[in-house]
N, C-alpha and C positions, 0 to 999 in steps of 0.2 A: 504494500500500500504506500501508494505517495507520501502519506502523513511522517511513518516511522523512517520512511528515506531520509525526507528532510530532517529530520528529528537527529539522525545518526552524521548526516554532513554536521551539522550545526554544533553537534560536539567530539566529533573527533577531531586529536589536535594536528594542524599542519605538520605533511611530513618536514617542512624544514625548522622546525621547531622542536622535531624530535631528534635530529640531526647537532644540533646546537646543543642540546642538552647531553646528548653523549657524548660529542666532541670536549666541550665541560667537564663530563666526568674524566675522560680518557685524560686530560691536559693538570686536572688536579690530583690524578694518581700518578702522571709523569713527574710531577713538581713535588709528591712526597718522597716519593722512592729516590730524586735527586737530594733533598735534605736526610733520607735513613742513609746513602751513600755517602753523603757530605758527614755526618756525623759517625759513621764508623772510618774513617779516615783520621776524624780530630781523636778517635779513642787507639787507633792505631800507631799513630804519630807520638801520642803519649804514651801508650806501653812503650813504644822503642827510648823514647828520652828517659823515660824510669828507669830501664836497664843500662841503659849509658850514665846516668848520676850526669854529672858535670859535663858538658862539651860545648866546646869555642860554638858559637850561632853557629859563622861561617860554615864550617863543617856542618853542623847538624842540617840546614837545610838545602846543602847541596845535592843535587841530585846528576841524573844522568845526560840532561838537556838543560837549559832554560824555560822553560813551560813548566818543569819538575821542583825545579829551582823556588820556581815563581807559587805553585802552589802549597810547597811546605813552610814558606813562609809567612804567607796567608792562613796557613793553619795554624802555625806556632804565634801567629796575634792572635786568635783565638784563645789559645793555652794561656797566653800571659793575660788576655784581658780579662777571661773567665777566672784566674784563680787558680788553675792547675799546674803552671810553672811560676819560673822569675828569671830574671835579666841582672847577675849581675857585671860590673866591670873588672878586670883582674889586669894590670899591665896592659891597661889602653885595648885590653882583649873581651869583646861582650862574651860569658858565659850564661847559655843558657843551663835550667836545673829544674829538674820535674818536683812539683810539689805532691806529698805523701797522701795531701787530704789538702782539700781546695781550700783557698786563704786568698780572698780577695784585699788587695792593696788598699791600704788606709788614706794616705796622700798618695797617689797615684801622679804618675805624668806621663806621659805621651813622647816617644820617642821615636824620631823618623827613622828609615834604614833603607838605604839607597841600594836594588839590587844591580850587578851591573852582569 
């Protein structure tokens, strides 16, 4: 019957409306699973400087390219802004040093570090 036709267009939803909606979900399960990766990297990064104690930055976030370089170092500001390491200076040498249990800075400052 024409009535229940009309009845059945008038609320089914556009298919590009159903389209968008799972494109949505698809793009906010890509963007978690990038921060659960992002975040087992910053816990991986910190096991390895726990087992290392003390080491010159420079070493600690060299890697095997520049892109490697660039990302562990981006990781270890996390460690030090979160609490889980420190920076300090020894012979004009930055040491970085994994903290046992997180201990966010009292006076804090900001420290730039120029990768080259």
């Amino acid at each position: 019957d024409i009535h229940r036709a009309v009845e059945y267009w008038r609320t089914v939803t556009p298919y590009s409306l159903k389209i968008g909606v799972q494109e949505g979900a698809v793009e906010e399960a890509r963007e978690k699973l990038k921060v659960e990766r992002f975040i087992e990297k910053i816990e991986k990064l910190w096991m390895e400087l726990s087992l290392k104690g003390s080491v010159p930055y420079e070493d600690f976030i060299a890697g095997k390219d520049r892109a490697e370089r660039f990302e562990r170092a981006y990781i270890v500001s996390y460690l030090l802004t979160y609490g889980y390491a420190r920076v300090k200076v020894k012979n004009e040498t930055l040491i970085l040093e994994a903290l046992e249990r997180r201990k966010l800075p009292v006076n804090g400052f900001t420290l730039p570090i120029v990768l080259r």
